[in-house]
C-alpha positions in Angstrom: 35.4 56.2 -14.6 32.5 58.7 -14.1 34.7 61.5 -13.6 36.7 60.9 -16.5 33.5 60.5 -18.6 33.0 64.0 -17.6 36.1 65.1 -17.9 35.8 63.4 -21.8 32.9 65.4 -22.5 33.7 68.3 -21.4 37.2 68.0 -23.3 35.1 67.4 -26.4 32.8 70.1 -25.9 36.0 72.6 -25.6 37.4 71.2 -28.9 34.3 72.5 -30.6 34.5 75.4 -29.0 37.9 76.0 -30.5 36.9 75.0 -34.0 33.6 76.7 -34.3 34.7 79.2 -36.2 36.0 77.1 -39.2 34.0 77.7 -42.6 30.7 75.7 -42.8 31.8 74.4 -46.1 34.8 72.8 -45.2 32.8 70.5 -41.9 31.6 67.3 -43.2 28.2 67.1 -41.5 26.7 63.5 -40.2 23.0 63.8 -39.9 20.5 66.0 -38.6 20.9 65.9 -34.5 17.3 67.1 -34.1 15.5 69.8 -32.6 15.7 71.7 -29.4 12.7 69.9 -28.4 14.0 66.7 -29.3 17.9 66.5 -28.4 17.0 65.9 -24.7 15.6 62.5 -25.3 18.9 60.3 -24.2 21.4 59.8 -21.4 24.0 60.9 -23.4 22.6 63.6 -24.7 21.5 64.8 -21.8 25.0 64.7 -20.3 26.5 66.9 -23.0 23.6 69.1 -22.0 25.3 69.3 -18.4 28.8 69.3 -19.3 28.1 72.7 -21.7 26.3 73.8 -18.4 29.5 73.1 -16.6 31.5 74.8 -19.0 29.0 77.4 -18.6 29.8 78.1 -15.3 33.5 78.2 -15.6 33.9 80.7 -18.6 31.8 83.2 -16.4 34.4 82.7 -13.4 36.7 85.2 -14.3 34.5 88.3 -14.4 32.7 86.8 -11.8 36.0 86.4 -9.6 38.0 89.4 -10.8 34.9 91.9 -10.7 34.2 91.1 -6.5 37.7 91.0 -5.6 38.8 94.3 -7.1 35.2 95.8 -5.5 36.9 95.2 -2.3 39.2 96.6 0.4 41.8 93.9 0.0 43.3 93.8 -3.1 45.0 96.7 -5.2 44.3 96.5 -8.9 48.3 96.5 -10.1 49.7 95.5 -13.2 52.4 96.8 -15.0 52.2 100.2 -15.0 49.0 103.2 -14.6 46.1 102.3 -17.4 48.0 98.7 -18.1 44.4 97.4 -17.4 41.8 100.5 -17.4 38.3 98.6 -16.3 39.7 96.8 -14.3 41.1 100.2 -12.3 38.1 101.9 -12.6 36.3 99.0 -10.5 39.1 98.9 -8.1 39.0 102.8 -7.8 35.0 103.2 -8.2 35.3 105.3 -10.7 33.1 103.3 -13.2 30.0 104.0 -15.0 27.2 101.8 -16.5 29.1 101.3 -19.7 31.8 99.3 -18.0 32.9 95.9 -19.9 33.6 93.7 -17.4 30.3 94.3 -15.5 28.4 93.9 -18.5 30.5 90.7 -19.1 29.4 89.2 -15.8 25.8 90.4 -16.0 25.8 88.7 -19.1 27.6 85.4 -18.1 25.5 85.0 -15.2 22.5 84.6 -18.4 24.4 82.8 -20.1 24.4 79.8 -17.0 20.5 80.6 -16.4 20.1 79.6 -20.1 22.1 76.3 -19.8 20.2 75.4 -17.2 16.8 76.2 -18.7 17.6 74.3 -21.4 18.1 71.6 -19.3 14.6 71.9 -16.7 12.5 72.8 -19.9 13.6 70.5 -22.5 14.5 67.0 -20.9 12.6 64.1 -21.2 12.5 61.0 -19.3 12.7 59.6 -15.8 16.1 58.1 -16.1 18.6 58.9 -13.3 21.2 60.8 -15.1 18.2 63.0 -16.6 16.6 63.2 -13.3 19.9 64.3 -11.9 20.7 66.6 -15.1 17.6 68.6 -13.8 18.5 69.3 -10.5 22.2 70.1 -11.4 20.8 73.0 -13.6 18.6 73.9 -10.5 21.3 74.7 -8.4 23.7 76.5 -10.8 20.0 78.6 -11.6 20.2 79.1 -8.2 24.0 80.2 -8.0 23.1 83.0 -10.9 20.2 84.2 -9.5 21.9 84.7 -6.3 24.9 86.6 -7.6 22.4 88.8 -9.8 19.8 89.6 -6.6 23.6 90.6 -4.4 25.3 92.2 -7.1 22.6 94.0 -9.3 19.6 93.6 -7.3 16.9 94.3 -10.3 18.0 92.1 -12.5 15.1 90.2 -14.1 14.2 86.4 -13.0 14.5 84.5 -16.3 12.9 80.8 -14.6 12.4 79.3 -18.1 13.1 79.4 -21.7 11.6 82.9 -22.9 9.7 82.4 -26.2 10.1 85.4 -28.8 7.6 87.8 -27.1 9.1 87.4 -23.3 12.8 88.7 -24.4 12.3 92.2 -23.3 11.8 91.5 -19.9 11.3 94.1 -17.2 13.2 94.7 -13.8 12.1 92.3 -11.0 12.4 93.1 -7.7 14.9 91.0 -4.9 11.9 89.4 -3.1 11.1 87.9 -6.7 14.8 86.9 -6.9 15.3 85.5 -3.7 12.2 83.2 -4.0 13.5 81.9 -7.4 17.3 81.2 -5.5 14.9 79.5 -2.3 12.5 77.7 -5.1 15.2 76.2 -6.8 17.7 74.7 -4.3 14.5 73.4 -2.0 13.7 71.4 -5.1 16.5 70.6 -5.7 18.2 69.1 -2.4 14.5 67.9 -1.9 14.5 65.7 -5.0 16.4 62.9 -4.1 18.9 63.1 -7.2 21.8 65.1 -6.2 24.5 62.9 -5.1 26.7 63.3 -1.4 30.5 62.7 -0.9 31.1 59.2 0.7 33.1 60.6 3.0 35.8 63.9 3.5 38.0 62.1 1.7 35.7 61.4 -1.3 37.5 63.6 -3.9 35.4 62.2 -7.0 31.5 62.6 -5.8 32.8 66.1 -5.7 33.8 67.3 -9.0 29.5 67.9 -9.4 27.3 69.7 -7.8 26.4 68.1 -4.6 22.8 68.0 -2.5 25.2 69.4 0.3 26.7 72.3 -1.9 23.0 73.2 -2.6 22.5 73.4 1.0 25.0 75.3 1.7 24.0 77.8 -1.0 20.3 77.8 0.5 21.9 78.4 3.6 24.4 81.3 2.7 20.5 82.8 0.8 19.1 82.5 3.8 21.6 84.4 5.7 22.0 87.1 3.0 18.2 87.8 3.4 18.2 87.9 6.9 16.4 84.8 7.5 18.9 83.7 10.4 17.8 80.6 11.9 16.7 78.9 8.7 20.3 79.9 7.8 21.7 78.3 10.9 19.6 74.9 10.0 20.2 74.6 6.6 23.8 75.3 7.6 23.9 72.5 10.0 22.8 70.0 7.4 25.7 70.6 5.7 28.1 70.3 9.0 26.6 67.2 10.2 26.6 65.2 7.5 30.6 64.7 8.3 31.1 65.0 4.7 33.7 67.6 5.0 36.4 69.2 7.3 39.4 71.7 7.4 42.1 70.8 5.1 44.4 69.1 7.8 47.6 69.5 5.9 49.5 73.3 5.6 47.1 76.2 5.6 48.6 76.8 1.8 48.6 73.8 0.1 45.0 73.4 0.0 45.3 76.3 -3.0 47.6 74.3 -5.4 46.8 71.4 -7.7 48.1 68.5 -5.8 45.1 69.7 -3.2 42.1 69.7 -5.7 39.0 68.1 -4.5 40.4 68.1 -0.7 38.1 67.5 2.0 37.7 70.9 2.3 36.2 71.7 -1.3 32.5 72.2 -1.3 32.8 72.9 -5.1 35.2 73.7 -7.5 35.3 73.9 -11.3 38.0 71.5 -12.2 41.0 71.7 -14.5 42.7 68.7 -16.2 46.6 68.1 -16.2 46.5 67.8 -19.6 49.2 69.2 -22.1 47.7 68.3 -25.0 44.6 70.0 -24.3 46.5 73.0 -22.9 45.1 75.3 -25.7 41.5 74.1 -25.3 41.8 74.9 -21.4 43.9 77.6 -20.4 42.5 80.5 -18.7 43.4 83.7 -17.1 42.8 83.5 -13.1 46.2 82.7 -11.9 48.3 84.5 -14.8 46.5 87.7 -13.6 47.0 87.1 -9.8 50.9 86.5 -9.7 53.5 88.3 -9.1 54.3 90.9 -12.0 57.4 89.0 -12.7 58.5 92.0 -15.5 60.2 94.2 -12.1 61.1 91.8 -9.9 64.5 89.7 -9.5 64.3 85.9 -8.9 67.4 83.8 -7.4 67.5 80.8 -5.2 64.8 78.8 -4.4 62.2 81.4 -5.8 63.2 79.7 -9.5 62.4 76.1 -8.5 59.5 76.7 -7.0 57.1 79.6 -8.9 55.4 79.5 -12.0 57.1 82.8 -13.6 55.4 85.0 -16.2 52.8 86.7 -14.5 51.1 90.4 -14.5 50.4 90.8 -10.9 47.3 92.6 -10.8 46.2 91.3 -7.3 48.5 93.0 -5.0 47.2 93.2 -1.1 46.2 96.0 0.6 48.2 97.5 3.5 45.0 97.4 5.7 45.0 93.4 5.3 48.4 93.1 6.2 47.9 95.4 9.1 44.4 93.5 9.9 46.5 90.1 9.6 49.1 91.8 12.3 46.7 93.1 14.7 44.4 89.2 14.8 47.5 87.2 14.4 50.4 88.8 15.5 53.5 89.3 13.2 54.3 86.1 12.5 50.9 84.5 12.7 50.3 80.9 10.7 47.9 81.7 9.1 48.9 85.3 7.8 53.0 83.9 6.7 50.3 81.4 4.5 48.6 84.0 3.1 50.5 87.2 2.4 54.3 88.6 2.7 55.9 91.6 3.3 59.0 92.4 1.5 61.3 91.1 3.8 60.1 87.5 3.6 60.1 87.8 -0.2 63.7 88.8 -0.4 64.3 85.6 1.9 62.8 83.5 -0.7 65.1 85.2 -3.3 62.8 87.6 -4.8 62.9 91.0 -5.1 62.0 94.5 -6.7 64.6 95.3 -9.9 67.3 98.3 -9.5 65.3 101.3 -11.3 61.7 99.4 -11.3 58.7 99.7 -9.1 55.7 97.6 -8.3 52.3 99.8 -9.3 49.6 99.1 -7.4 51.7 97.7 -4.4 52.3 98.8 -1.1 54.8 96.2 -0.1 53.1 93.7 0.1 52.3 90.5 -2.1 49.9 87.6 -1.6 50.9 84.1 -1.4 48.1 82.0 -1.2 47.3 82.5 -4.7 50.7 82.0 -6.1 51.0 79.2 -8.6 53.7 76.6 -8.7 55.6 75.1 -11.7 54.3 71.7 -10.2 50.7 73.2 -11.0 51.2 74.1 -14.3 50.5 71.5 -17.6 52.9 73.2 -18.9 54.5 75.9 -17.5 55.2 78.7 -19.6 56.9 81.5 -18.5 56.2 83.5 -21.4 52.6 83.2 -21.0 51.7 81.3 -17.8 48.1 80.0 -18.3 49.0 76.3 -17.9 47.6 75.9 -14.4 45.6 73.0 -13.5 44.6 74.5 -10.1 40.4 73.8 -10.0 38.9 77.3 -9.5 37.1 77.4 -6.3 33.8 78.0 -5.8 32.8 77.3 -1.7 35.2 76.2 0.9 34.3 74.3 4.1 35.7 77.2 6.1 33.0 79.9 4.3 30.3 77.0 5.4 31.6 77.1 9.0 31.7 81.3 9.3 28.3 81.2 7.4 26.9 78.9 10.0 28.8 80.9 12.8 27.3 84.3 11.8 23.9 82.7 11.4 23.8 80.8 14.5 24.9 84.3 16.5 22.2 86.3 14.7 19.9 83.4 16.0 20.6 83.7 19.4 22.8 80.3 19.4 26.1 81.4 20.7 27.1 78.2 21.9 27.5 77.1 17.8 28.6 80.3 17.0 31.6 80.1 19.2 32.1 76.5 18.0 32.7 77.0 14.5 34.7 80.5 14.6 37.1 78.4 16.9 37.1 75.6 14.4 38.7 77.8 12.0 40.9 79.8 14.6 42.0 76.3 15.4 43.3 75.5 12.1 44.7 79.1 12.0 46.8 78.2 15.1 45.0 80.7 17.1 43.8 80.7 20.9 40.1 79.9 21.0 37.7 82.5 21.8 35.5 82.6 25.0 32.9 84.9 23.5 32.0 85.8 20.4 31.0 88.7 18.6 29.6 89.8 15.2 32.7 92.2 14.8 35.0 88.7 15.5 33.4 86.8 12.2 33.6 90.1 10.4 37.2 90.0 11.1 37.8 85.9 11.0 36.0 85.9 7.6 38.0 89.0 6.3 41.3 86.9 6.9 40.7 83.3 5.7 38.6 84.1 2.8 40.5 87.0 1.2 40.9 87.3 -2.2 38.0 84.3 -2.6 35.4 86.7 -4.2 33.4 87.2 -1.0 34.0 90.2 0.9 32.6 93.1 -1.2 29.3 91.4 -1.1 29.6 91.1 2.8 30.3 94.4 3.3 27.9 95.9 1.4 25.0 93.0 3.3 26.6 94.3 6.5 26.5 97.8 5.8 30.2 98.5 6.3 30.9 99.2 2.6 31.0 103.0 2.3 32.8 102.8 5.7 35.5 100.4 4.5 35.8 102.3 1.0 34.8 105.7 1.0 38.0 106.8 0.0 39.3 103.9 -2.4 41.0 104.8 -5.2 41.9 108.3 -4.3 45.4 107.8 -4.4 47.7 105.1 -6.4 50.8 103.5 -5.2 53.6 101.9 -6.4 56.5 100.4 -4.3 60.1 101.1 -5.4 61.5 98.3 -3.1 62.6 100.9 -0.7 59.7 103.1 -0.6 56.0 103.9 -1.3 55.4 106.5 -4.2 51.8 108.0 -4.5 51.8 109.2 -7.9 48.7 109.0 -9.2 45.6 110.9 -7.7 41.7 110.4 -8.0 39.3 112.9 -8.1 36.3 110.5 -8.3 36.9 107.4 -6.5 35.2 105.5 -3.3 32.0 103.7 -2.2 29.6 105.9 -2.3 25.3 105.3 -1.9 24.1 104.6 -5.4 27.1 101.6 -5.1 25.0 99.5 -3.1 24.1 97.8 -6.4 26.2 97.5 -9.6 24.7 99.4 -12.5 21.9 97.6 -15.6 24.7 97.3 -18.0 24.0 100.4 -20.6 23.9 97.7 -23.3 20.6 96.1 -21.7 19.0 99.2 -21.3 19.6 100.1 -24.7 18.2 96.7 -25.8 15.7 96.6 -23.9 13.3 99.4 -23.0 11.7 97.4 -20.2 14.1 97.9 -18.1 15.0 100.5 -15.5 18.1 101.5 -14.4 19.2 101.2 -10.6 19.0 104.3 -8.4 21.8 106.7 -8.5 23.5 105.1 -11.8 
């Protein structure tokens, strides 16, 4: 019943959403609903408050998905055809500027969750549980914005309550000031006795809110990002040993379809209702975008039954995954046939390029892990396919595992750190290690988190980002089903210095004359 409540509220909130824009004249209005100051006065109030948080969070998770994976060295931007989705090559290609849309776009989602939540810590009253909770809820998705601001833009300002009239123009802060707001706000709230744990692994309802252990892990992946490793490995360990999740037992791929959401494996994800009636309140982008561009490709046998068709495949994989996949794994590795294909494995599922077409932004390679199926969809609509139902993932068990692994090596602990890479390389259907290196989680993490919006912030952490990308984006493919074509040439493209952080959107600094630009932007 509680998560349907949510689910209700959230529904209702999307509704209005939808029909905001209707003329004032024609809305029949039914009494004042109070103040600012005084709509946070009831339970049920207060969890509208939470679900619009909630909602919050997911309408920020496309730019917020999209803009780290195409920052990386896995994915190629694709689409239909050169300039078919201009930002989005320029990220992929680094040839962006600080007037760049979807940058801005996250930049200004990530605000737009810090202002939920403020709403929330500033305005409600009362001691009741469900307030109490409300409070610590908004804590941790604070928590989650400020992180991605301090790893992403690094100078971004801490907004840690409402700002009154005179505090809008705020200036640059610096990361220490960020990082202490991140630490502030998860100790609080994992200390505060209101966020609720899973029952068990298999508790697939605890989890559709945020949990004391998902802020746990979150202090703990802060922790390692600021270098702070054996707080990292403790925090970390909390989360490990309260046996309240594990590896996803069943096949390595499942775990990223529908049928899967909430598995004992999710840490937290933003969930999606099966609900065709809703369809048009709850539709988004994310999986549309990551398919297969089903315009120049062929589908026969059991390709048909299976996929969710009517995509724009703007995720296509890198050759150096595949190759990186090949040289861990082998060629037919588990874990890698789960995750990405060549073109001989998708002509054996009965797909394949057209006569006279060719895939841009392709190598020859697709991912599969991220591949919807007509089973996922509400309704699947091959004309527009942005029925899915998958819940949009947030933290897996196997990122808590390699964060705890890295941390616990840093520390000095190897005897964990071996542990928990082999954990995953267990799964994987991999030979245990014997020893353990930092260059082995660089690699472990590369492979069973790609395409999960966490790489490009590792390798910049790590130092490996210029290495890794100096020369993205200075040439284009496309794959004709035969061959590789490189078409289209760059003449600025790659990671270079100043890319360490992402630009002040140009609209801020415009805006707002307290603020300063990064360095090199």
């Amino acid at each position: 019943m509680k998560k349907n409540r949510l689910y209700i509220v959230l529904l209702g909130l999307m509704s209005l959403a939808f029909t905001a824009c209707d003329s004032e004249l024609d809305i029949e209005k039914h009494g004042n609903m109070g103040s600012m100051d005084t709509y946070y006065t009831t339970d049920d109030n207060v969890m509208t408050g939470t679900a619009s948080l909630y909602l919050q969070v997911k309408s920020a998770y496309y730019n917020w998905f999209f803009v780290k994976n195409l920052l990386s060295d896995d994915s190629w931007c694709g689409g239909g055809q050169r300039g078919d989705n201009g930002e989005m090559e320029k990220l992929n290609e680094y040839s962006f500027d600080s007037n760049h849309g979807m940058i801005e776009s996250l930049y200004s989602g990530m605000y737009g969750i810090i202002y939920k939540a403020n709403l929330l810590i500033d305005k409600v009253e009362g001691e009741t549980p469900v307030m109490k909770r409300a409070i610590n809820e908004a804590k941790v998705f604070r928590a989650l914005a400020h992180f991605e601001l301090v790893t992403l833009f690094g100078t971004a300002p801490v907004v840690d309550h409402l700002l009154s009239a005179d505090e809008y123009r705020q200036s640059n802060s610096t990361p220490e000031e960020l990082w202490a707001c991140v630490e502030k706000d998860l100790t609080e709230a994992i200390n505060s006795g209101t966020l609720p744990s899973k029952s068990s692994a298999d508790d697939a309802e605890t989890g559709i809110r945020a949990t004391k252990e998902f802020a746990q892990a979150l202090l703990g992946k802060a922790y390692l990002f600021e270098g702070k490793y054996s707080e990292a490995a403790s925090m970390l360990e909390n989360v490990i040993g309260s046996n309240k999740y594990a590896l996803f037992a069943g096949e390595y791929d499942d775990q990223f379809h529908a049928a899967a959401n909430n598995n004992c494996e999710s840490v937290f994800e933003l969930q999606k209702r099966n609900d065709p009636e809703q369809l048009w309140n709850t539709f988004d982008m994310v999986y549309i975008m990551q398919g297969w561009r089903t315009s120049v490709l062929s589908y026969g046998g059991q390709s048909i039954m299976k996929l969710a068709l009517g995509n724009y495949g703007f995720f296509n994989p890198r050759k150096s995954l595949y190759d990186a996949f090949v040289s861990w794994e082998g060629e037919d590795g588990y874990r890698k046939n789960k995750t990405i294909w060549n073109i001989s494995q998708l002509r054996e599922f009965g797909v394949d390029v057209q006569p006279g077409a060719s895939v841009y932004g392709n190598e020859g390679y697709f991912f599969w892990k991220n591949q919807a199926y007509r089973e996922d969809c509400a309704a699947d609509m091959s004309y527009f396919q942005v029925g899915q139902f998958i819940d949009l993932k947030v933290m897996r068990y196997a990122e808590v595992l390699l964060l705890a692994a890295e941390a616990n090596l840093q520390a000095g602990n190897t005897a964990n750190a071996l542990k928990y890479i082999n954990m995953i390389r267990e799964r994987a259907k991999l030979t245990p290690l014997t020893t353990v290196s930092l260059s082995d989680i660089k690699m472990e993490k590369r492979l069973e988190l790609c395409n999960e919006g966490v790489r490009y912030q590792d390798l910049v952490r790590w130092g490996d980002a210029k290495t890794a990308m100096a020369e993205q984006g200075k040439q284009v493919p496309a794959f004709t089903g035969s061959d590789v074509q490189w078409n289209w040439q760059n003449t600025k493209y790659g990671f270079q210095d100043r890319n360490v952080l992402l630009p002040i959107p140009l609209k801020e600094l415009e805006l707002n004359p307290n603020m300063n630009q990064n360095a090199g932007w």
